[in-house]
N, C-alpha and C positions, 0 to 999 in steps of 0.2 A: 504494500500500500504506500503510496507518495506521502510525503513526511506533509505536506499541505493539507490533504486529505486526514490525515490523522489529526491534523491540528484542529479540522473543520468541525471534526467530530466532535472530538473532546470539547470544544467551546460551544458546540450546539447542547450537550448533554448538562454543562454546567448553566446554559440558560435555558435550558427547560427545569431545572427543580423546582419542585415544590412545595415547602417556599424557597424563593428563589434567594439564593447568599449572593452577595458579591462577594468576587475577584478580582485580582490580577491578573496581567499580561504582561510578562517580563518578557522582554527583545532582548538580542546576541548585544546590540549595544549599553544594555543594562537601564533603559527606559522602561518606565511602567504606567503602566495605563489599568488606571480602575475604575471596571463595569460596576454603574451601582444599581442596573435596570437591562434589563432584557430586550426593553424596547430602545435600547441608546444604541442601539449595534444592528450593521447590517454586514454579510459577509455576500460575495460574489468572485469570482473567479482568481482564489487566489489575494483577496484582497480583505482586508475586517477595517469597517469605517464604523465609527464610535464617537460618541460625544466626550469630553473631557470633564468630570465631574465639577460643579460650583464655578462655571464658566460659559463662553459662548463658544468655544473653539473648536474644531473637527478634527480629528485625525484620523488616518487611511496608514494602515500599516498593510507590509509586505505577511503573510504568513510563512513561509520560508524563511522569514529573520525572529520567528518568534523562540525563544530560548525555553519559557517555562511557564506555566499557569499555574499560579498561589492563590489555596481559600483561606490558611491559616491565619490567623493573628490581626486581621483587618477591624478597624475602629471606625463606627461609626462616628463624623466627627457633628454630626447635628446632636446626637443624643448622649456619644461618649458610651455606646454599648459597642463590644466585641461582635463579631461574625464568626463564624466559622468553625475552626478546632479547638480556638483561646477557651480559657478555662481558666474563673478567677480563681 
């Protein structure tokens, strides 16, 4: 299976939960983009376009530069609650 294709999966399968957690999307350059919405994200051919959290911004990543997808340790910064594996 093409490493794209796997990536495609896996980011589909972490916004279909539910309930849905945010994520991260750590790229080979060490950039991280955090999904806080299911609907902030569109993927097509090879490409994942996503809003940039508490901003107006877009960004269109390569999924063949993507390094690693993180649900651990993510802080909600509106309410100051954990997501994911964190355990107080």
């Amino acid at each position: 299976m093409p490493e794209d294709d796997r990536h495609s999966k896996t980011i589909l399968a972490f916004l279909d939960r539910d309930p849905f957690v945010p994520f991260q999307i750590v790229m080979n350059s060490g950039d991280r983009i955090t999904i806080e919405s299911p609907g902030f994200v569109l993927m097509k051919d090879g490409w994942l376009t996503c809003t940039v959290p508490h901003s107006n911004s877009v960004v269109q990543l390569r999924l063949n530069q993507l390094c690693m997808i993180q649900i651990e340790d993510l802080w909600d910064q509106r309410s100051g609650e954990r997501y994911g594996n964190a355990t107080d």
